[in-house]
C-alpha positions in Angstrom: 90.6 -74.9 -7.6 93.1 -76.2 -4.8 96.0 -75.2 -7.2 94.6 -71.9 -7.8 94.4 -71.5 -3.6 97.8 -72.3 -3.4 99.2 -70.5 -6.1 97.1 -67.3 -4.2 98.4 -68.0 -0.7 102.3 -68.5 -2.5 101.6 -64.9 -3.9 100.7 -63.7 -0.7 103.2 -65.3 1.1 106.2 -63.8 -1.3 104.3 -60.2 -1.0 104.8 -60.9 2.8 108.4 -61.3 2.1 108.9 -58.7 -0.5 107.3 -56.1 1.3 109.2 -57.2 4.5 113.0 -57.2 2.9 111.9 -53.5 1.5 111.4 -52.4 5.1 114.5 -54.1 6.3 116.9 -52.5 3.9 118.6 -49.3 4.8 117.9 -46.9 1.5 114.7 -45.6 0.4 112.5 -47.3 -2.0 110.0 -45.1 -4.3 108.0 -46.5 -6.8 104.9 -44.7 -9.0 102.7 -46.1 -11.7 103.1 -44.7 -15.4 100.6 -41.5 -14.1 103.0 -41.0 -11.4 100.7 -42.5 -8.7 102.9 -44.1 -5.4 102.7 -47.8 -5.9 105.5 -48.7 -3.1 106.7 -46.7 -0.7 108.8 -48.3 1.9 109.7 -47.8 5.9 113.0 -45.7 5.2 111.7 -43.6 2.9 109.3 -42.6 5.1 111.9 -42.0 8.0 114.3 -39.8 4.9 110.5 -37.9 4.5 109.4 -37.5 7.5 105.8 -39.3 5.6 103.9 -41.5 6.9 102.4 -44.4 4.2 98.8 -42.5 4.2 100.2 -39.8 3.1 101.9 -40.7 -0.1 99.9 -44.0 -1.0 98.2 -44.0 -3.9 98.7 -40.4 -3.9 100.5 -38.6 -7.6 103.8 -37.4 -6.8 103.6 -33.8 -7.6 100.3 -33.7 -5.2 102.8 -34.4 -2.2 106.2 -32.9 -2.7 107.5 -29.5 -3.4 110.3 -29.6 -6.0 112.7 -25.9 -6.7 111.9 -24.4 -9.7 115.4 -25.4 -11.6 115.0 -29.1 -10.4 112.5 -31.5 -11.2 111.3 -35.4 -10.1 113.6 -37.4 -11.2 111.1 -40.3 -11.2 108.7 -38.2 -13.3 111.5 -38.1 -15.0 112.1 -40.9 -15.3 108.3 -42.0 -16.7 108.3 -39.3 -19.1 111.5 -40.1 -20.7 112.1 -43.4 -20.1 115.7 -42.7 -19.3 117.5 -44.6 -16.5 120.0 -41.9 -14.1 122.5 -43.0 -11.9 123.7 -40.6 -8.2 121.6 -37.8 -9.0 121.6 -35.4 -6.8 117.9 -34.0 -5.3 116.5 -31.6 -3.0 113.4 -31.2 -2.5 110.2 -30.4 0.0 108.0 -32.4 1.7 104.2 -31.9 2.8 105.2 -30.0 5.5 108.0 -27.7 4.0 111.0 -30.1 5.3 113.6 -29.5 3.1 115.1 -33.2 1.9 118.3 -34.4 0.3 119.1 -37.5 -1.4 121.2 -39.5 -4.3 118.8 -41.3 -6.5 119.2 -44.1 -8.7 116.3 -44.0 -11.0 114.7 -46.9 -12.8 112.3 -46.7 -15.7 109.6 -50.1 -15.6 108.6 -51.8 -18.7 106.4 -54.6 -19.3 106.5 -56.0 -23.0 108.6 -53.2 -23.8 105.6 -51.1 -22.2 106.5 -48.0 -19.7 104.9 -49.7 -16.3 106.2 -46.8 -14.0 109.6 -46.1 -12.5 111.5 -47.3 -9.1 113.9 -44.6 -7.4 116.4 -46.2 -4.9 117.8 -43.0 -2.3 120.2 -42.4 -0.3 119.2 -39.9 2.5 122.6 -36.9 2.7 120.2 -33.8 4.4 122.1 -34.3 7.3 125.4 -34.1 5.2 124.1 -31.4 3.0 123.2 -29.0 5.9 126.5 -29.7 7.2 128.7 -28.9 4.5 126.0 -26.0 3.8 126.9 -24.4 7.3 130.9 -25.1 6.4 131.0 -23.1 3.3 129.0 -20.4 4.9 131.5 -20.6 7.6 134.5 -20.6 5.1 133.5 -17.8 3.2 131.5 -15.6 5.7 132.0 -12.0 5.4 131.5 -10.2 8.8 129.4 -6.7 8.3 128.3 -4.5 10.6 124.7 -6.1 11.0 126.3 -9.2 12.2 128.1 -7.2 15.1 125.9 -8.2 18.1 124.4 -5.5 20.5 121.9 -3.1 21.0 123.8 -1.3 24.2 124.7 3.0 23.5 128.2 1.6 23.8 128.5 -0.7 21.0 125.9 1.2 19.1 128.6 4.4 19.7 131.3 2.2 18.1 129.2 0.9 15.1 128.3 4.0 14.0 132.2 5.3 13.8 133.4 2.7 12.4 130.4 2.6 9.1 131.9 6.5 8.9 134.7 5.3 8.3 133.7 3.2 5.5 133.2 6.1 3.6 137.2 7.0 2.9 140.1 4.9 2.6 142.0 6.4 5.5 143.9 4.1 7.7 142.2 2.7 10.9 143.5 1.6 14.2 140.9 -0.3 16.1 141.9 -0.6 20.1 140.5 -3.2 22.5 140.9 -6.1 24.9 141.5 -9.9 24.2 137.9 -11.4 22.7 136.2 -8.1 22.2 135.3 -8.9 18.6 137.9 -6.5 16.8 138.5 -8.9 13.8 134.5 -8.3 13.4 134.6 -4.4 12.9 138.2 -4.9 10.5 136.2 -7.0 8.2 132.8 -4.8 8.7 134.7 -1.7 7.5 136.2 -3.6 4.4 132.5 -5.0 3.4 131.1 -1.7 3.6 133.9 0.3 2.0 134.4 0.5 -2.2 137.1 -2.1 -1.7 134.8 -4.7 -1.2 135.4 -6.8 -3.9 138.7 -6.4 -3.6 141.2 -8.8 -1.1 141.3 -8.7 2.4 143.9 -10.1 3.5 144.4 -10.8 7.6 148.0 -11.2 9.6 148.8 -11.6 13.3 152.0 -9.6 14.2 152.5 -11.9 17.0 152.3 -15.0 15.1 155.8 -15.4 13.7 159.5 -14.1 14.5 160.2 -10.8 13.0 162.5 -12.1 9.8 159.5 -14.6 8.6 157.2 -11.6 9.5 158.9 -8.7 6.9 159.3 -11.6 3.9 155.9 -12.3 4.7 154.5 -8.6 4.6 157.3 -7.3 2.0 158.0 -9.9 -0.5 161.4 -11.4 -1.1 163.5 -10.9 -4.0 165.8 -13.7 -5.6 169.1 -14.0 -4.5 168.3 -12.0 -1.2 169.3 -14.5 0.7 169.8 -18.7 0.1 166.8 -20.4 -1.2 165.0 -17.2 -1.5 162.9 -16.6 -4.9 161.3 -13.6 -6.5 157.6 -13.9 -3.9 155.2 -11.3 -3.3 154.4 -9.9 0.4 151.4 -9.5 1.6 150.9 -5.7 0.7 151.3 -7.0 -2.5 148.8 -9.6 -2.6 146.3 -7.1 -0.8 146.5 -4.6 -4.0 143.8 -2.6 -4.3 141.8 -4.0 -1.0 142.5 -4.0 2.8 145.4 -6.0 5.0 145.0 -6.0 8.5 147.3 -6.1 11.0 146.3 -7.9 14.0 148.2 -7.2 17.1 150.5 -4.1 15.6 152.0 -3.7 18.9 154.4 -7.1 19.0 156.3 -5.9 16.1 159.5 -4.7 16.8 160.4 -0.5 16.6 162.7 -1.6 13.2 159.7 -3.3 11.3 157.2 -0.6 12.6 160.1 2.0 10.5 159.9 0.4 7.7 155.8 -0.1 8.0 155.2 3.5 8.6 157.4 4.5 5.4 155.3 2.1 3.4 152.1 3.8 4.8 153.5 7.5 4.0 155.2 6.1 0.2 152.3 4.4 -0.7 155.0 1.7 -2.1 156.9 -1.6 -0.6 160.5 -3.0 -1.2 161.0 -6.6 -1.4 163.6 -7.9 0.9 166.9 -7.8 -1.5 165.3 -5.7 -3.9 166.3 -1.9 -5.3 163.5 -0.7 -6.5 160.0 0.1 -5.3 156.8 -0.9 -6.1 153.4 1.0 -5.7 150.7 -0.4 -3.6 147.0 0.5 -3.0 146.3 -1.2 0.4 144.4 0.4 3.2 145.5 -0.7 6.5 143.9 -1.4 9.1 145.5 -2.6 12.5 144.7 -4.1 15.8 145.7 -3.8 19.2 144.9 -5.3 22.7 146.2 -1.7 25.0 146.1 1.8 24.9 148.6 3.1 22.6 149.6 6.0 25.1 150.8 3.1 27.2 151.8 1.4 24.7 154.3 4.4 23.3 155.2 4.7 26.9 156.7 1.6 27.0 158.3 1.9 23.8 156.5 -0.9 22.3 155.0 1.1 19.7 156.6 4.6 18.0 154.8 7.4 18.1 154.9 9.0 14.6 153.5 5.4 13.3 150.8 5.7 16.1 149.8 9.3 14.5 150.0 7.9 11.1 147.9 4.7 11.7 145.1 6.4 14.2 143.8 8.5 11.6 140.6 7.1 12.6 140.7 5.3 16.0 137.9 3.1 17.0 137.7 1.6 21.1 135.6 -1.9 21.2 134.5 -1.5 24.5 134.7 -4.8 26.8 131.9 -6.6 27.8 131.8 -5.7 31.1 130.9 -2.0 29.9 127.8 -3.0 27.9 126.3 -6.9 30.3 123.3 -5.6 28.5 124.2 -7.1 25.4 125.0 -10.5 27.2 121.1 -11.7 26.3 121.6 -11.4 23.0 124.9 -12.4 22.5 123.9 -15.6 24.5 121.0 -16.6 22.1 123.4 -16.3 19.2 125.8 -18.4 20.4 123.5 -20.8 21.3 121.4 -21.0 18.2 125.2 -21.2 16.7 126.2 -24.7 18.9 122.1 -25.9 18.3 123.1 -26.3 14.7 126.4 -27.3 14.8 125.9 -29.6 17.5 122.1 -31.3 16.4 120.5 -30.1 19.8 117.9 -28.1 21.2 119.1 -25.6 23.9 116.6 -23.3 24.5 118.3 -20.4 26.9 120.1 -19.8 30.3 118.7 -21.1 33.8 117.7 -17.8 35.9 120.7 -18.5 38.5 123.0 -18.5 35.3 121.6 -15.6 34.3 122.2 -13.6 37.4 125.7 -15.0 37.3 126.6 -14.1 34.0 125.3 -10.1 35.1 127.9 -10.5 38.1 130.7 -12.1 36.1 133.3 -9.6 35.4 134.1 -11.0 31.7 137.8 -10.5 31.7 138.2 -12.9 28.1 135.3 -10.8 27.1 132.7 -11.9 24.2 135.2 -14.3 23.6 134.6 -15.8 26.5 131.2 -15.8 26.6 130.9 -18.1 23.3 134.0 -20.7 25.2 131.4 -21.2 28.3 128.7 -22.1 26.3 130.8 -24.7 24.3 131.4 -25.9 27.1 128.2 -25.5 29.1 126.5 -27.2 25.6 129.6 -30.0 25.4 128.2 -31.6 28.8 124.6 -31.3 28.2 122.7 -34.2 27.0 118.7 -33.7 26.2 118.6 -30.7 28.5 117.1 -27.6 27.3 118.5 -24.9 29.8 122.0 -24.4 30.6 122.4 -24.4 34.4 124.6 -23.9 36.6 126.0 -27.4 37.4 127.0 -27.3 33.6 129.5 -24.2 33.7 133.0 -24.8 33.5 135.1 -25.5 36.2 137.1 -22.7 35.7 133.8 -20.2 35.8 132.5 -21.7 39.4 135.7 -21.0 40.7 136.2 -17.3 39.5 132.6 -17.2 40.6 133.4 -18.6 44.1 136.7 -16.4 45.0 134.3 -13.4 43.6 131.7 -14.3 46.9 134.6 -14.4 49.4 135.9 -11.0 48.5 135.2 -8.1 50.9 133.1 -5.6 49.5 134.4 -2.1 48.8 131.3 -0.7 50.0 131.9 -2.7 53.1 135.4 -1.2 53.6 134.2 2.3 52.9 131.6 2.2 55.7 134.3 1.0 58.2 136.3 4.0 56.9 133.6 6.4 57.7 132.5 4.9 60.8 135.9 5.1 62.1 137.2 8.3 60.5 137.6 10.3 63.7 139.9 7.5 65.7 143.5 9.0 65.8 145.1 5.4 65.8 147.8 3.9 64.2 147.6 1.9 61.1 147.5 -1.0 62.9 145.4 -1.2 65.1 143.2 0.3 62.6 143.7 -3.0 60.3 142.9 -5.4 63.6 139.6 -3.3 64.1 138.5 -4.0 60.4 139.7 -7.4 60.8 137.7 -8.0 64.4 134.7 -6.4 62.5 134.7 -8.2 59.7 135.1 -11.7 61.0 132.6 -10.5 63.4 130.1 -10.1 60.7 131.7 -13.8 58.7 130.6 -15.3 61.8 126.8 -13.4 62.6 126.3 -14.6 58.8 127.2 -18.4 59.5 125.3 -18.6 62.9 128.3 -18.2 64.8 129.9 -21.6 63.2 133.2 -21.7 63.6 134.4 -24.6 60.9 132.1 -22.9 58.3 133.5 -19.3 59.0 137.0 -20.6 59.5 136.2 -22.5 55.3 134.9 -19.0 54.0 137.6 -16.8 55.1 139.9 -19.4 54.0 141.3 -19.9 57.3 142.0 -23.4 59.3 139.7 -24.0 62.3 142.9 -23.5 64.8 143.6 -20.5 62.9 140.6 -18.7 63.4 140.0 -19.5 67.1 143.6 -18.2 67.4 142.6 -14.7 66.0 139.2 -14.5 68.0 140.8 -15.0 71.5 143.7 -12.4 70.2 141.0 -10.0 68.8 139.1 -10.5 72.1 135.8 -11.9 69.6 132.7 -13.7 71.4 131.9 -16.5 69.2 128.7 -17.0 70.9 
């Protein structure tokens, strides 16, 4: 009897230490019974799961987990067929529609050569999964027009001409600031044109010096010049599909020659070459002015402006549609949530207002860099606020406040209309009046006026005795 107690309490004392060493080491443990009941089901398993023990226990496998229809268990696996498997790849669902990851070694159980159940040992790569997931979305992400942001007339205006223009394969010249998303409505217009399975194939202008940039667009031919070898040019390459041109504008008036002949030949010369060779690209180009100003200053020539602005499409800047900021906001957020593992939920109401007062001059651009940045300082906050702008904003923000309004300036004007004066002395009545008013808004304090006109203290006190100014 006493060797029968000890032998109990030594089985109890190992299954203390069994069960603990399970919960100490860092990869899952899974183990089911022949009918695919859970047996042993340890601490980081639970944590891979998001389970608790209750909920798998003693529970069959396919009661509790969600498997896709072309995978199955690999531990049911496993006690149907016996078969051991080695770094098996698994996703699969919990109770609660949590989508889960892991590499599984999977371990049939006999017992005098009798299957007992199976053992799966995982290694938990959701985290990794989702993140290489989101990279070959990113890598291979084909911008259309529904993933052009905006519900503002303006950019609604410029969606709908450029899904018109979808419809031919007419060359398009798409004109608008730095950061105002032109890229976006280049690729759109490919997508949603019959060349979309076709290449598109995407050059900066500006990127390289202008011999690299006609071997790069033309194609070389052997011999042309030393080292150079029979290579196509980007035209080329593109055969069939769409090249854009990104920043048309920075090539110089001898390339843009030779690019508008290409565009009225249909066909492309290597460099070195004697013969021509027929191309079905459409272009599409960029730029970041007006190509009236740009033709003015010779930077552009004319007959290729006529032959490339077939269709001409003008991204409007952000400051002409701060409607769409909301939106545009939430993207970019949700965007940096994932990327980033956090859980921003929006914009502080200050920001906000700040954001409606900011004139935008990097444009949607812009936008996504501040929250980057706003989101780059932010620990477990969830709202952006105003302490957690860029440097560079606050400031921009802060010279904005110290400029005079126009509106201020054009009620001077008309209050003083009628005085037959000299320039002058109309200037030192503007400048009396308005750092009248500085001071009547800062209670008459002198260092706190003299800091928001950007003026030393000795400097202002100077100006109010010559401008005859009570500063009480």
């Amino acid at each position: 009897m006493e060797k029968t107690n000890h032998t109990v309490h030594y089985l109890q004392y190992v299954n203390r230490i069994y069960k603990r060493i399970l919960d100490e080491v860092d990869v899952g443990v899974h183990a089911v019974d022949e009918t695919g009941k859970t047996i042993i089901y340890n601490k980081k398993m639970m944590q891979m799961e998001s389970m608790d023990l209750q909920d798998v226990i003693d529970k069959n496998l396919l009661d509790v987990f969600m498997f896709k229809d072309d995978q199955s268990s690999t531990l049911v696996k496993a006690i149907q067929e016996g078969k051991e498997t080695s770094n098996v790849k698994q996703t699969y669902f919990n109770n609660k529609g949590r989508e889960i990851t892991t590499i599984n070694n999977t371990i049939p159980i006999y017992s005098d050569e009798k299957l007992q159940g199976a053992v799966e040992i995982a290694k938990d790569v959701t985290k990794l999964e989702r993140l290489i997931k989101g990279n070959m979305n990113k890598a291979s992400t084909r911008y259309t027009f529904d993933k052009i942001i905006g519900n503002s007339p303006a950019i609604k205006e410029v969606i709908e001409s450029a899904k018109r223009a979808t419809r031919t394969s007419s060359y398009v010249l798409i004109v608008g600031d730095t950061g105002t998303g032109k890229e976006l409505f280049a690729q759109s217009i490919h997508n949603g044109s019959g060349r979309l399975t076709a290449p598109f194939i995407s050059q900066n202008c500006a990127a390289l010096p202008d011999n690299l940039i006609e071997s790069l667009l033309f194609g070389t031919k052997r011999g042309a010049f030393t080292g150079a070898v029979d290579t196509p040019g980007l035209f080329e390459q593109a055969n069939g599909g769409t090249i854009l041109l990104d920043e048309i504008n920075s090539l110089n008036l001898n390339l843009q020659a030779k690019l508008l002949r290409v565009l009225q030949e249909k066909t492309i010369r290597r460099i070195g070459d004697t013969k021509d060779t027929p191309v079905d690209v459409r272009v599409i180009a960029n730029m970041n002015e007006d190509p009236i100003d740009a033709i003015a200053n010779n930077r552009m020539r004319k007959d290729l402006y006529y032959r490339l602005g077939v269709v001409t499409i003008f991204v409007p800047p952000l400051k002409e549609r701060k409607e769409d900021i909301p939106l545009l906001v939430q993207n970019f957020i949700e965007k940096y949530n994932e990327l980033f593992q956090m859980n921003v939920k929006g914009l502080s109401d200050e920001v906000k207002q700040s954001f409606f007062e900011y004139d935008w001059t990097g444009n949607v651009r812009e936008l996504e860099h501040i929250i980057e940045a706003a989101m780059n300082i932010m620990i477990d906050e969830e709202w952006i606020m105003y302490s957690h702008l860029p440097y560079q904003y606050r400031s921009k923000m802060q010279m904005k406040e110290r400029m005079i309004p126009l509106s201020t300036v054009d009620h001077f004007i008309k209050e003083n209309s009628e005085l037959a004066v000299p320039l002058k002395h109309q200037m030192e009545l503007f400048e009396k009046s308005y750092i009248d008013h500085i001071l009547t808004k800062n209670n008459f304090n002198v260092s706190k006026t003299a800091q928001v006109l950007g003026l030393s203290r000795q400097s202002l006190q100077y100006r109010m005795k010559k401008l005859n100014i009570n500063g009480k």
